[in-house]
Short mmCIF file of the C-alpha atoms (twelve columns), coordinates in Angstrom:
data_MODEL
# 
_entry.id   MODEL 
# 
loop_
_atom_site.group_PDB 
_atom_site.id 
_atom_site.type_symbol 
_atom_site.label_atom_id 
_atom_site.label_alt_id 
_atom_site.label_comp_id 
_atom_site.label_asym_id 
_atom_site.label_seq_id 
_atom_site.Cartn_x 
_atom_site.Cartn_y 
_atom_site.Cartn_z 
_atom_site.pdbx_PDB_model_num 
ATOM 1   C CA . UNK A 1   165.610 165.601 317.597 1 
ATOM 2   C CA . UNK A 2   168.418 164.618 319.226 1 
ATOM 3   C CA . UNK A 3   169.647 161.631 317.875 1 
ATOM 4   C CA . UNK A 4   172.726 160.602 320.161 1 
ATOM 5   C CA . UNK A 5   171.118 161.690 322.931 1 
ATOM 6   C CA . UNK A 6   168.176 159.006 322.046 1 
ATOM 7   C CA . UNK A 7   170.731 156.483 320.591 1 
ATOM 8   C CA . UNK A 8   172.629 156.165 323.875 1 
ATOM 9   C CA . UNK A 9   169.474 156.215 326.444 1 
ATOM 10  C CA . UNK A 10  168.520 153.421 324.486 1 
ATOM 11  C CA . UNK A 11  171.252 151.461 325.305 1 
ATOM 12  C CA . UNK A 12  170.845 151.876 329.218 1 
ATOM 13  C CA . UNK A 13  169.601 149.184 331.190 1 
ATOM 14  C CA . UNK A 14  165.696 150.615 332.204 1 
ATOM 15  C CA . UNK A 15  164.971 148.130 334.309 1 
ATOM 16  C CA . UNK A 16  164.005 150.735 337.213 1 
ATOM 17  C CA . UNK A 17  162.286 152.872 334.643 1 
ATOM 18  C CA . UNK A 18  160.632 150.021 332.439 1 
ATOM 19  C CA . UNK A 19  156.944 149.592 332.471 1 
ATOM 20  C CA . UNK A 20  155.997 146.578 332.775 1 
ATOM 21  C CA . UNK A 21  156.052 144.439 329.198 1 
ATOM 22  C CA . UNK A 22  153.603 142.305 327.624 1 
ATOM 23  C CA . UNK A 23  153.971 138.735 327.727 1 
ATOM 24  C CA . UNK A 24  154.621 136.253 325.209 1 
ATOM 25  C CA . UNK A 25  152.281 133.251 324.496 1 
ATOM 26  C CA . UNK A 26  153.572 129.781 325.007 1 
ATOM 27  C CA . UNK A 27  151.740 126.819 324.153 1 
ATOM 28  C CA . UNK A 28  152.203 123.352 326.891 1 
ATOM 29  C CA . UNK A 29  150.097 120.665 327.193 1 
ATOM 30  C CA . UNK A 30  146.756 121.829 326.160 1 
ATOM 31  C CA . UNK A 31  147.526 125.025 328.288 1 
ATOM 32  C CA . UNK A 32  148.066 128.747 327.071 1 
ATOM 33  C CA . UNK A 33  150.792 130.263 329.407 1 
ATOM 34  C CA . UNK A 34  151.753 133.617 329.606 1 
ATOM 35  C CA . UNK A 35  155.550 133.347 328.980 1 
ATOM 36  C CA . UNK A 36  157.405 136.472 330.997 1 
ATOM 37  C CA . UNK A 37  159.585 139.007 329.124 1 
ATOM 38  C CA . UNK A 38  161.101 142.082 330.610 1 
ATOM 39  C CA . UNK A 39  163.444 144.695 330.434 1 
ATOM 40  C CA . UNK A 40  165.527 143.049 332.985 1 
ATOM 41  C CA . UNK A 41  165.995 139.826 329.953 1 
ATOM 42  C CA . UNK A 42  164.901 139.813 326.449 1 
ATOM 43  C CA . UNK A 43  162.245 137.603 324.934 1 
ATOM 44  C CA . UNK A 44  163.383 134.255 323.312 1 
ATOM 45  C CA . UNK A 45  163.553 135.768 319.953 1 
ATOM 46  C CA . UNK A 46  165.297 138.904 321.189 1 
ATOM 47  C CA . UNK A 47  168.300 136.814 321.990 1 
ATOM 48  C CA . UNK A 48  168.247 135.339 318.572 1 
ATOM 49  C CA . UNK A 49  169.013 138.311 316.961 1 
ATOM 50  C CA . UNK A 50  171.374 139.524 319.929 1 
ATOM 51  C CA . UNK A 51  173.685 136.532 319.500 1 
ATOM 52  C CA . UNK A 52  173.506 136.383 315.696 1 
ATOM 53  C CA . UNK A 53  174.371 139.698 315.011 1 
ATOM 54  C CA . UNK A 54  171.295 140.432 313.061 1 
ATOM 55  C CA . UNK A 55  169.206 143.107 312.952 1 
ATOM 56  C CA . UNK A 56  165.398 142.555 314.262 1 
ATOM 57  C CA . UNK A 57  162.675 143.779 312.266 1 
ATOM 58  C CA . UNK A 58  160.415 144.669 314.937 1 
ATOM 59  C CA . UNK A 59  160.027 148.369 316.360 1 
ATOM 60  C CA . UNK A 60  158.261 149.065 319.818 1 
ATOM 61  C CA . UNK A 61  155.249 149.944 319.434 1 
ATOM 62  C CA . UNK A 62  153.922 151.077 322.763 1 
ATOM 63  C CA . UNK A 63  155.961 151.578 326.433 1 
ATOM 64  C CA . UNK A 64  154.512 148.028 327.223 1 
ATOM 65  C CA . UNK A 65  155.931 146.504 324.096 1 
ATOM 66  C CA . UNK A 66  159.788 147.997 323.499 1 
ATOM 67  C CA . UNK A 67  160.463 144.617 321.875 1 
ATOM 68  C CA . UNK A 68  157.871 145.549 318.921 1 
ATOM 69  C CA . UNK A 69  156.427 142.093 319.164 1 
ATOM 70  C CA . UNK A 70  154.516 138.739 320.679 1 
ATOM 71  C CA . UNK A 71  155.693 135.879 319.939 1 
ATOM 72  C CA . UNK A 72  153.860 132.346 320.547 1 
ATOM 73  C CA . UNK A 73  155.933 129.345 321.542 1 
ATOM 74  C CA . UNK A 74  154.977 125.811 321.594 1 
ATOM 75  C CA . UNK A 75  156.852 122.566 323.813 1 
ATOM 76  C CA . UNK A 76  156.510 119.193 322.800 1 
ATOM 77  C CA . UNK A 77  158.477 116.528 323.253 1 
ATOM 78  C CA . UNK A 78  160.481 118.333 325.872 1 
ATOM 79  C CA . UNK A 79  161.632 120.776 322.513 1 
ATOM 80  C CA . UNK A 80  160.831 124.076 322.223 1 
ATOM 81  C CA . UNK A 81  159.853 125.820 319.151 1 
ATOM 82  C CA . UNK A 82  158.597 128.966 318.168 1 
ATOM 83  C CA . UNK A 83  155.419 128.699 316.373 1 
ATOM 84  C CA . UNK A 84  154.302 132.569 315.008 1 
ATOM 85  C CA . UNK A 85  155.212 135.665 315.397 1 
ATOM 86  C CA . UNK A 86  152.596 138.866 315.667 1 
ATOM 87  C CA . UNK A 87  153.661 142.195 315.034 1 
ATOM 88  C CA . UNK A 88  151.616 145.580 314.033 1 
ATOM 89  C CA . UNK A 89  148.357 142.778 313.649 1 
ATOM 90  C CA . UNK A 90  150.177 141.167 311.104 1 
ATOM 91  C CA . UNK A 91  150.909 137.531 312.079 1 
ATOM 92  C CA . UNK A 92  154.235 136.038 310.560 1 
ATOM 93  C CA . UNK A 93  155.785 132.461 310.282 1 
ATOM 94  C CA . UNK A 94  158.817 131.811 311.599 1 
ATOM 95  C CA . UNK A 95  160.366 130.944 308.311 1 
ATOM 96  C CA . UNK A 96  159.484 134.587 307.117 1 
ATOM 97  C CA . UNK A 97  161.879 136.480 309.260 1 
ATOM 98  C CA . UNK A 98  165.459 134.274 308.339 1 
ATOM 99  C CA . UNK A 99  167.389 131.465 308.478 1 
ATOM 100 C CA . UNK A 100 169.574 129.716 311.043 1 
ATOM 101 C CA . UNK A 101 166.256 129.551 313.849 1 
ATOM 102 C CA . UNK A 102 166.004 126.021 314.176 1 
ATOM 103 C CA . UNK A 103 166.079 122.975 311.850 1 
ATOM 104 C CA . UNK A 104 163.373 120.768 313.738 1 
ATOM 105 C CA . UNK A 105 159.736 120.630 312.770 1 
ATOM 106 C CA . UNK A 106 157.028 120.353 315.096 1 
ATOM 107 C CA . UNK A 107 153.611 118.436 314.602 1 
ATOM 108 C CA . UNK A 108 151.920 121.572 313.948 1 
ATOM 109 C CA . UNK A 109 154.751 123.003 311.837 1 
ATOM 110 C CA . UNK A 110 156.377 125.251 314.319 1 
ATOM 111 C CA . UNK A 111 160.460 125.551 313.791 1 
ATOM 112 C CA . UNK A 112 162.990 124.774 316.756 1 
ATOM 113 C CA . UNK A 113 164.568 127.261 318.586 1 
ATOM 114 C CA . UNK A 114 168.256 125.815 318.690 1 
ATOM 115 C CA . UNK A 115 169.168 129.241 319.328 1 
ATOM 116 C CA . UNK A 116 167.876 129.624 322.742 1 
ATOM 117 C CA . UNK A 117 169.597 128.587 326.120 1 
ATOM 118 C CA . UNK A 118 168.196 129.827 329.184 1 
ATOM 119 C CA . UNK A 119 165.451 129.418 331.560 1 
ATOM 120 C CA . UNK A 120 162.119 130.421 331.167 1 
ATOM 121 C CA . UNK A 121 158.939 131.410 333.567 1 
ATOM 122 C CA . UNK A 122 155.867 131.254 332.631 1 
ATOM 123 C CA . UNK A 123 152.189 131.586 334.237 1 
ATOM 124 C CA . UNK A 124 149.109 130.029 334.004 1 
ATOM 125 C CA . UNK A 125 146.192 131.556 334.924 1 
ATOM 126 C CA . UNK A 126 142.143 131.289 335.198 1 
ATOM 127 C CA . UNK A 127 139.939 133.732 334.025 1 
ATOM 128 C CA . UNK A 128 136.466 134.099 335.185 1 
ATOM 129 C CA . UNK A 129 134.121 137.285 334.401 1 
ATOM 130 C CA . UNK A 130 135.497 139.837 337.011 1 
ATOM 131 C CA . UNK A 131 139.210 138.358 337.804 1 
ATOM 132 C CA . UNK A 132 142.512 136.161 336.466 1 
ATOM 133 C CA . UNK A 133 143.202 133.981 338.990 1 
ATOM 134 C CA . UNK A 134 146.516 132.335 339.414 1 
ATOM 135 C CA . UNK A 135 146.913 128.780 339.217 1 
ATOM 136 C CA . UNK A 136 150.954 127.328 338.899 1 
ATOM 137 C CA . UNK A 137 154.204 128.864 337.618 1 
ATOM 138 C CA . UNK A 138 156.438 127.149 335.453 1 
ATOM 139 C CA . UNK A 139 160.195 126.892 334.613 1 
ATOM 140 C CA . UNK A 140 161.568 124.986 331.293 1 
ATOM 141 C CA . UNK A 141 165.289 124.913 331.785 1 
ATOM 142 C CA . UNK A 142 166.915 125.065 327.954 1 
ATOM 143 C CA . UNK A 143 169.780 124.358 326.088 1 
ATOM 144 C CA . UNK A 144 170.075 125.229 322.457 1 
ATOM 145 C CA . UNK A 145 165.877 124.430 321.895 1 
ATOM 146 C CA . UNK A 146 166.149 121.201 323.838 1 
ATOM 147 C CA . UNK A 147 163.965 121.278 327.198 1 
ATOM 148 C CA . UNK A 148 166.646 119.453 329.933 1 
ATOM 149 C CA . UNK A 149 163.753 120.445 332.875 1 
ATOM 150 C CA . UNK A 150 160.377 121.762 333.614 1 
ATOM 151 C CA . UNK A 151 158.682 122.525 336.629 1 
ATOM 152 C CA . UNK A 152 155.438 123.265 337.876 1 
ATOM 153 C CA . UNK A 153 154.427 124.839 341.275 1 
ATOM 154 C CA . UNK A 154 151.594 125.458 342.366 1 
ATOM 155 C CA . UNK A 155 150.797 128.775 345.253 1 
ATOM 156 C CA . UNK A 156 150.982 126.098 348.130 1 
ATOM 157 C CA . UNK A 157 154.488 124.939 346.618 1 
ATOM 158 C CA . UNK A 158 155.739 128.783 346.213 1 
ATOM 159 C CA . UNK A 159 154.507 129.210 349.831 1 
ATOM 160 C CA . UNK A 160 156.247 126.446 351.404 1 
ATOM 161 C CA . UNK A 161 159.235 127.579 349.806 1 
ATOM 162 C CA . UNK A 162 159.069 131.527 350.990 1 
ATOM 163 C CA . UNK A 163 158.294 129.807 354.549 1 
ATOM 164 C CA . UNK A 164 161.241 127.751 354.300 1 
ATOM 165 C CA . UNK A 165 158.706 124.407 355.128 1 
ATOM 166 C CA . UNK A 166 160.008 122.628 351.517 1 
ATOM 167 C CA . UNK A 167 161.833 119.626 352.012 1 
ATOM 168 C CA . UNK A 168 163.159 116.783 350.143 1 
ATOM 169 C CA . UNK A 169 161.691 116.421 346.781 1 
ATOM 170 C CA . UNK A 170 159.469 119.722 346.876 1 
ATOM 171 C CA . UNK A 171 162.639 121.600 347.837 1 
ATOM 172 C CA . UNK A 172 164.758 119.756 344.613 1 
ATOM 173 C CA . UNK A 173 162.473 120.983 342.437 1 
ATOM 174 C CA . UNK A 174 162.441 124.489 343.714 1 
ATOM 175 C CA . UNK A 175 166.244 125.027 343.355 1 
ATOM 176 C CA . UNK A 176 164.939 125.767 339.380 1 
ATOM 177 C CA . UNK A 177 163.696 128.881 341.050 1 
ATOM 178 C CA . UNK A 178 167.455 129.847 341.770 1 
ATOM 179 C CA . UNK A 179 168.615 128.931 338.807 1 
ATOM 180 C CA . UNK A 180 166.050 131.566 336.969 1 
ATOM 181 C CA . UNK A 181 167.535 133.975 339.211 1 
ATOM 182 C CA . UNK A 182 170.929 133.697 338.440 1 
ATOM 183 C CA . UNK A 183 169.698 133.746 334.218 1 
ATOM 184 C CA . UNK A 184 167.543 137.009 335.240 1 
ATOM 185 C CA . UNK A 185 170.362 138.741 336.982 1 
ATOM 186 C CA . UNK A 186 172.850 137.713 334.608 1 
ATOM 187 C CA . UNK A 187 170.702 139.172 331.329 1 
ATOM 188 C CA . UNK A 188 170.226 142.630 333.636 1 
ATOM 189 C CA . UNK A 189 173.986 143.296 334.472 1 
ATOM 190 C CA . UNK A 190 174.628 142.172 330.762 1 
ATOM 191 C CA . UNK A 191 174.519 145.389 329.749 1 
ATOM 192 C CA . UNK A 192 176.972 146.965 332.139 1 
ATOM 193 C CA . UNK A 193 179.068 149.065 330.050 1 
ATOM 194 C CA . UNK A 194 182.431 148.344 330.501 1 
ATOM 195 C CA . UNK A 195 185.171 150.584 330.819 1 
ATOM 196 C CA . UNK A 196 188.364 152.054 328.659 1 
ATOM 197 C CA . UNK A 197 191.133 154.587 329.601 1 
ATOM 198 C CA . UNK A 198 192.281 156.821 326.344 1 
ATOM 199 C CA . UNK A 199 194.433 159.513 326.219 1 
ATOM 200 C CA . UNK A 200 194.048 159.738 329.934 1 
ATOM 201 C CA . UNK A 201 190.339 159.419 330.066 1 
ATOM 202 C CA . UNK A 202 187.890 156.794 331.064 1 
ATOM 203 C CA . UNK A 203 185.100 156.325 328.982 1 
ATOM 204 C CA . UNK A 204 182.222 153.745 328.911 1 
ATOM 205 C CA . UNK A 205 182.021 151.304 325.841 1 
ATOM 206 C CA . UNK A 206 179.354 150.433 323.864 1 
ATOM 207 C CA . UNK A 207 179.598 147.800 321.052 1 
ATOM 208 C CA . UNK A 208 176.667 147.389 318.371 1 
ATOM 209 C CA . UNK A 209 175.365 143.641 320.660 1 
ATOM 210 C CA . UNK A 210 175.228 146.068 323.533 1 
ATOM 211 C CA . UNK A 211 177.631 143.555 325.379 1 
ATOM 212 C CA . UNK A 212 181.319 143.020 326.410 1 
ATOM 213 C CA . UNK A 213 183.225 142.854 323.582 1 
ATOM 214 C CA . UNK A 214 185.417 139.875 325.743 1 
ATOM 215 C CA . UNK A 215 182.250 137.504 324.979 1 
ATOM 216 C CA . UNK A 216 183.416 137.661 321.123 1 
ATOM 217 C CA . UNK A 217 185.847 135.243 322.339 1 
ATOM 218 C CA . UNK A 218 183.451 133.268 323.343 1 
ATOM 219 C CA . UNK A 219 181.353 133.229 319.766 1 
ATOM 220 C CA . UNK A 220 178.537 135.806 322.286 1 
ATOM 221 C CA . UNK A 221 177.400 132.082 322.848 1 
ATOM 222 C CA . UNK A 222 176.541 133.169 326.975 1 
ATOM 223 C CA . UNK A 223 176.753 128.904 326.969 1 
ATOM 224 C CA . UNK A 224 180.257 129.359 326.135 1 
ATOM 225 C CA . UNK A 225 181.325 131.760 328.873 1 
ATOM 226 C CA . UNK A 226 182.077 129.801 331.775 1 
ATOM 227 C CA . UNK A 227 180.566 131.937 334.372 1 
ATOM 228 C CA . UNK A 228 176.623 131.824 333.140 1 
ATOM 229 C CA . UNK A 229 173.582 131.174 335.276 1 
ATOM 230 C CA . UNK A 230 174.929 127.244 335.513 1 
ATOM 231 C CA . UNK A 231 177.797 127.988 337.493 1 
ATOM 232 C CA . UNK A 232 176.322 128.098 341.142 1 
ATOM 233 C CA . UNK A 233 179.752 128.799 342.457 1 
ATOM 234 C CA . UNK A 234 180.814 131.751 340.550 1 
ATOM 235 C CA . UNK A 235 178.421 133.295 338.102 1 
ATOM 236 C CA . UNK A 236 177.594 136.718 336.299 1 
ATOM 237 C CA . UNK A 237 177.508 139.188 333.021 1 
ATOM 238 C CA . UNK A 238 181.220 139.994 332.024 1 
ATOM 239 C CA . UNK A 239 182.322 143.011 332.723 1 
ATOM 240 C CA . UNK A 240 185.941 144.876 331.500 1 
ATOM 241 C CA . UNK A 241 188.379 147.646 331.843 1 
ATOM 242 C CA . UNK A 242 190.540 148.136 328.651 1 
ATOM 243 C CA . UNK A 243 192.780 150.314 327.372 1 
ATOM 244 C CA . UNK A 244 194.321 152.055 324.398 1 
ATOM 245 C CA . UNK A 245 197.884 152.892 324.345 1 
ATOM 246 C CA . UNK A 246 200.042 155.040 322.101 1 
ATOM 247 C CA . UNK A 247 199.825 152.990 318.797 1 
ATOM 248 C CA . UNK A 248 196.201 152.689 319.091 1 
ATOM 249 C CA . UNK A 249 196.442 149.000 320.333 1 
ATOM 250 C CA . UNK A 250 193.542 147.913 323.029 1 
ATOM 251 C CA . UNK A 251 194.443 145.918 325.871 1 
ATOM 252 C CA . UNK A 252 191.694 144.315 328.377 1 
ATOM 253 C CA . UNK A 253 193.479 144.606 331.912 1 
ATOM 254 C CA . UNK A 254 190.531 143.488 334.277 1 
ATOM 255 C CA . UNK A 255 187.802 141.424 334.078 1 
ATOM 256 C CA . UNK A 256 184.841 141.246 336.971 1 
ATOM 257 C CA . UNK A 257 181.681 139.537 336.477 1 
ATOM 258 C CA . UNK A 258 178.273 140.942 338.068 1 
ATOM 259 C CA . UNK A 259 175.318 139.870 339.457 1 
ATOM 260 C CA . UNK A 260 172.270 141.030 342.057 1 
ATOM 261 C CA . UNK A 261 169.171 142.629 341.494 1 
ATOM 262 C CA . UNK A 262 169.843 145.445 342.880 1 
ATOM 263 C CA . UNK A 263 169.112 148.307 340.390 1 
ATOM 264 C CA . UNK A 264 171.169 150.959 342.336 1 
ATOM 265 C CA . UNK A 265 174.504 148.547 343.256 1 
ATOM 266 C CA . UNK A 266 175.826 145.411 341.250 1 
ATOM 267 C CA . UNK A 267 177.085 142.440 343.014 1 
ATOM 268 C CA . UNK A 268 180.968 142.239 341.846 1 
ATOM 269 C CA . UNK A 269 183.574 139.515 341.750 1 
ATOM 270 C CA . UNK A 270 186.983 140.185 340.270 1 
ATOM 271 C CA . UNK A 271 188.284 137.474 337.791 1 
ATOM 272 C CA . UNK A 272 191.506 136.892 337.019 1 
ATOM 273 C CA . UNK A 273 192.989 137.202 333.586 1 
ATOM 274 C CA . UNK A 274 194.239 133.494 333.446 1 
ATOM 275 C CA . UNK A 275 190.565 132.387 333.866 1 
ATOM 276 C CA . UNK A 276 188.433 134.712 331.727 1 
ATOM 277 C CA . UNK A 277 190.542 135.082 328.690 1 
ATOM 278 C CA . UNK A 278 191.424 131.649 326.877 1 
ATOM 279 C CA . UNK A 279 194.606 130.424 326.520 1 
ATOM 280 C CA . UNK A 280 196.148 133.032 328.274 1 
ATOM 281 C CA . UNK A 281 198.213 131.981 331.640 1 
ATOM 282 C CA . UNK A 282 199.334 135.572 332.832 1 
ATOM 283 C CA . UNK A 283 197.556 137.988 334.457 1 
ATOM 284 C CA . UNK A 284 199.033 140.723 332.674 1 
ATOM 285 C CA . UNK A 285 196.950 142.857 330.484 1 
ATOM 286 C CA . UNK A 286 196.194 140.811 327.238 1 
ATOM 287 C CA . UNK A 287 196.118 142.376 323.696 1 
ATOM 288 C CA . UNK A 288 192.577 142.677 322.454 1 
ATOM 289 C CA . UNK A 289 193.035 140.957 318.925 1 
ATOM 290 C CA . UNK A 290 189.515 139.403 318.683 1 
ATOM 291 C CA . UNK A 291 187.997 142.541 319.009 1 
ATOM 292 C CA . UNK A 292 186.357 143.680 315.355 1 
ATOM 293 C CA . UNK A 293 183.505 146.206 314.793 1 
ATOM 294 C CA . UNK A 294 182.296 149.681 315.335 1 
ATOM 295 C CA . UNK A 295 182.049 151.034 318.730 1 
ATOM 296 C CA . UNK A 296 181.317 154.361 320.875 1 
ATOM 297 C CA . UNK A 297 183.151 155.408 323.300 1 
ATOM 298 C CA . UNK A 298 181.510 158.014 325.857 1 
ATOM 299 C CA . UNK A 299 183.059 160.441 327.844 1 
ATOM 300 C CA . UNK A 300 181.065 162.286 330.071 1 
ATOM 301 C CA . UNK A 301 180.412 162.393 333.831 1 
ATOM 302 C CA . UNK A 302 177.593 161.346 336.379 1 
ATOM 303 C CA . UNK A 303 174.697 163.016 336.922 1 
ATOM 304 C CA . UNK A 304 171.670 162.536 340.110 1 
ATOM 305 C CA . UNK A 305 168.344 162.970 338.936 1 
ATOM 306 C CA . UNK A 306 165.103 162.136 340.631 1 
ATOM 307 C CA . UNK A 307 167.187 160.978 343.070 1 
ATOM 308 C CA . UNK A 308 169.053 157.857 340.705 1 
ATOM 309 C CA . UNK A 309 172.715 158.482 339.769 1 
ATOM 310 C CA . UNK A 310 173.367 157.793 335.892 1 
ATOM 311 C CA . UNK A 311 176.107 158.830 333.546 1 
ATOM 312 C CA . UNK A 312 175.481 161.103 331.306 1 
ATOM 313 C CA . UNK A 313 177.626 161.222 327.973 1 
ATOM 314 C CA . UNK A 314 178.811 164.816 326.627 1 
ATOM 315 C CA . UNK A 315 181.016 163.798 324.080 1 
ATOM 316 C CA . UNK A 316 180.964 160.168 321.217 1 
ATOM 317 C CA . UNK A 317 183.729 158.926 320.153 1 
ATOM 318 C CA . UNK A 318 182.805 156.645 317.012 1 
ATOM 319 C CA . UNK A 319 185.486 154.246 316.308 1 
ATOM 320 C CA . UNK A 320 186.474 151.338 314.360 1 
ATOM 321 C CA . UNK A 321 188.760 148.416 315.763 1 
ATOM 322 C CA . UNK A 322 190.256 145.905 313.177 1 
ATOM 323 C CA . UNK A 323 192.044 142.731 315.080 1 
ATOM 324 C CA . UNK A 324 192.464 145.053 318.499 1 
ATOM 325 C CA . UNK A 325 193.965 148.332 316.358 1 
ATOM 326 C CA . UNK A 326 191.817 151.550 316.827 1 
ATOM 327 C CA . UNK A 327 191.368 152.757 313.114 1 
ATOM 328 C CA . UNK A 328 188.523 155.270 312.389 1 
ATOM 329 C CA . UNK A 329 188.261 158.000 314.937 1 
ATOM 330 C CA . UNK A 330 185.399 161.091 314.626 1 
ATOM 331 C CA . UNK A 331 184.583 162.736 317.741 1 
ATOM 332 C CA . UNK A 332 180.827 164.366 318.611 1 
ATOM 333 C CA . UNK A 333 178.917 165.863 320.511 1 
ATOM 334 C CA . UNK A 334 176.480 163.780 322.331 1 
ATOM 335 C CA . UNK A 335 173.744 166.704 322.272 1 
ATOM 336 C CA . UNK A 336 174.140 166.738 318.297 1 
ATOM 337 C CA . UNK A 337 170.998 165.831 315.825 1 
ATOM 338 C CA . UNK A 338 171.078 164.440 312.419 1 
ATOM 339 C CA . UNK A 339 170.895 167.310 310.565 1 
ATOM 340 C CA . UNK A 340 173.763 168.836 311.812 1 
ATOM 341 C CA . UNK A 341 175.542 165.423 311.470 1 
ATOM 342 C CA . UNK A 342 175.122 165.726 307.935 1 
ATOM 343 C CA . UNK A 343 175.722 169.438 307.274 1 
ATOM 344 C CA . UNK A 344 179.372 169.321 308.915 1 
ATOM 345 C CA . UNK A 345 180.581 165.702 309.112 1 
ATOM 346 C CA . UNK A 346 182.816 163.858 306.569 1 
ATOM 347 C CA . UNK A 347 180.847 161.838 304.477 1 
ATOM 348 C CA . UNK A 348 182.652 158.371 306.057 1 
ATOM 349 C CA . UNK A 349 181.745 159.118 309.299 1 
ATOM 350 C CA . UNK A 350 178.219 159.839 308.203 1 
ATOM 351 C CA . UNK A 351 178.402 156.556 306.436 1 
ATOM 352 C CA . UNK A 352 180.189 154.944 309.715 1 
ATOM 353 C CA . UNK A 353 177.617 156.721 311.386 1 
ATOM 354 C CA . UNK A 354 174.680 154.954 309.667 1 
ATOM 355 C CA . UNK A 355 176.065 151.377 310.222 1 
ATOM 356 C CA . UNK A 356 176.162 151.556 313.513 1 
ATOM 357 C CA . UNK A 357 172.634 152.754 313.807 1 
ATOM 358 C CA . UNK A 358 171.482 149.902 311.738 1 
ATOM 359 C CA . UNK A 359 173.062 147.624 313.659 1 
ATOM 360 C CA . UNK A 360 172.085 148.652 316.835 1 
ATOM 361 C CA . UNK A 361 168.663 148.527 315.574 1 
ATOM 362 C CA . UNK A 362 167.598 152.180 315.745 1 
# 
């Protein structure tokens, strides 16, 4: 089994591969709504355990269920809470799976999300014996479990608006629509890996949250970085070029932020330095001293297949970086398994090795 090999696919965004996921259940005014979740954005809980740093319990347990779980949420009093969690048909409470999730109760017992900011669609539908039949979309705008907007429209109001006949108050309330756009795109180029030149090589990045180590500066609180799904001027996932000189010190040297849909191309807009790294005024490369953690660096080359260009790693650098210094360095091959891992490594890297698969989640 080839455990790199598997390791780094499943850190590649799939949205053109994904099959399509099962939703997750939300609860709103006497109405069951099936709340959207995709490959393109995680669930509500996935990003709970994306920001935190923790490890989810949950393992896939199907192509239609990567995420390993369905989760049921609940709004009331423009809040919104997560009320149980179902996983392998076992059904667990919210207080079962850690701390830090919320600190609000609902009526029914369901804990807060204060974790979650973003914007979330969801569908309700009307089943008779031989069909589902839609009825309205939603979108609950959200900021850290507190419901700022919510939307419904109906097929006439999603018609209007694809006809361009909305005006006035049907057309303010569609501009939510937007707004989801900009959150989906921004989750989807999130995991754009970003860049670094070593010893005259460029290889792509990967850090154990699966995003741009610059948003450490930024707590990986996507609230925090200034150019989220709320900026309708300039928006879009961070993306860097670093790199490592002689005494092992990283550098970032150019930040762009991405957005689109497009699956092949991203959408690109250069940043400079002065306004994507804090308290920095020059646009000079910047020394990477928040940077902390195990990372792999790929080098490798890109490949066409089926007709979709992807890069395809040959070599893994494994790596640790303590306030911006490159410490721990063991170098493999990308085809390598386990086994042979552990019948020729050093025993620290096998032990480096390990954390970085359990924090990755694999």
């Amino acid at each position: 089994m080839r455990i790199l090999q598997i390791i780094l696919l499943l850190l590649m965004p799939m949205k053109a591969l994904a099959t399509q996921q099962a939703p997750d259940i939300l609860l709103h005014n006497g109405k069951e709504l099936r709340l959207e979740a995709s490959w393109a954005y995680p669930s509500p809980l996935e990003t709970y355990y994306k920001q935190s740093g923790k490890v989810s319990p949950f393992k896939g347990t199907s192509t239609g269920l990567y995420r390993g779980h369905i989760a049921t949420w609940l709004i009331e009093n423009d809040y919104f809470y997560l009320n149980q969690i179902e996983a392998k048909g076992e059904v667990i409470a919210p207080t079962e799976i850690g701390t830090g999730l919320g600190q609000k109760h609902s009526s029914n017992g369901s804990l807060s999300a204060d974790w979650f900011s973003g914007v979330l669609q969801a569908t309700e539908l009307k089943y008779t014996d031989s069909e589902r039949i839609f009825v309205a979309q939603y979108y609950f705008n959200v900021k850290h479990g507190k419901v700022l907007e919510s939307v419904r429209l109906t097929r006439d109001d999603l018609e209007h608006k694809y006809s361009g006949e909305a005006k006035g108050a049907s057309l303010q309330s569609l501009a939510i629509t937007e707004l989801y756009q900009r959150y989906t795109d921004y989750y989807f180029r999130l995991s754009t890996k970003d860049e670094v030149n070593w010893n005259g090589k460029t290889l792509k990045l990967n850090s154990t949250s699966g995003m741009s180590p610059l948003l450490e500066l930024y707590e990986n609180d996507h609230l925090n970085w200034p150019f989220n799904w709320n900026n309708e001027a300039k928006n879009g996932a961070p993306n860097c070029r670093w790199y490592i000189d002689k005494d092992n010190r990283l550098y970032i040297e150019k930040v762009q932020i991405l957005t689109g849909s497009n699956i092949y191309k991203a959408e690109a807009t250069e940043l400079p330095l002065s306004e994507s790294v804090p308290d920095n005024k020059s646009n000079q490369a910047v020394f990477a001293n928040w940077v902390d953690g195990i990372y792999l660096l790929e080098e490798g080359s890109m490949v066409e297949e089926y007709g979709y260009k992807s890069f395809k790693a040959e070599i893994g650098h494994f790596v640790t970086i303590n306030s911006g210094v490159v410490g721990e360095h063991y170098e493999v091959d990308a085809t390598a398994d386990l086994e042979q891992i552990e019948s020729s490594a050093d025993q620290n890297f096998i032990k480096l090795f390990e954390e970085w698969k359990e924090k990755v989640g694999r």
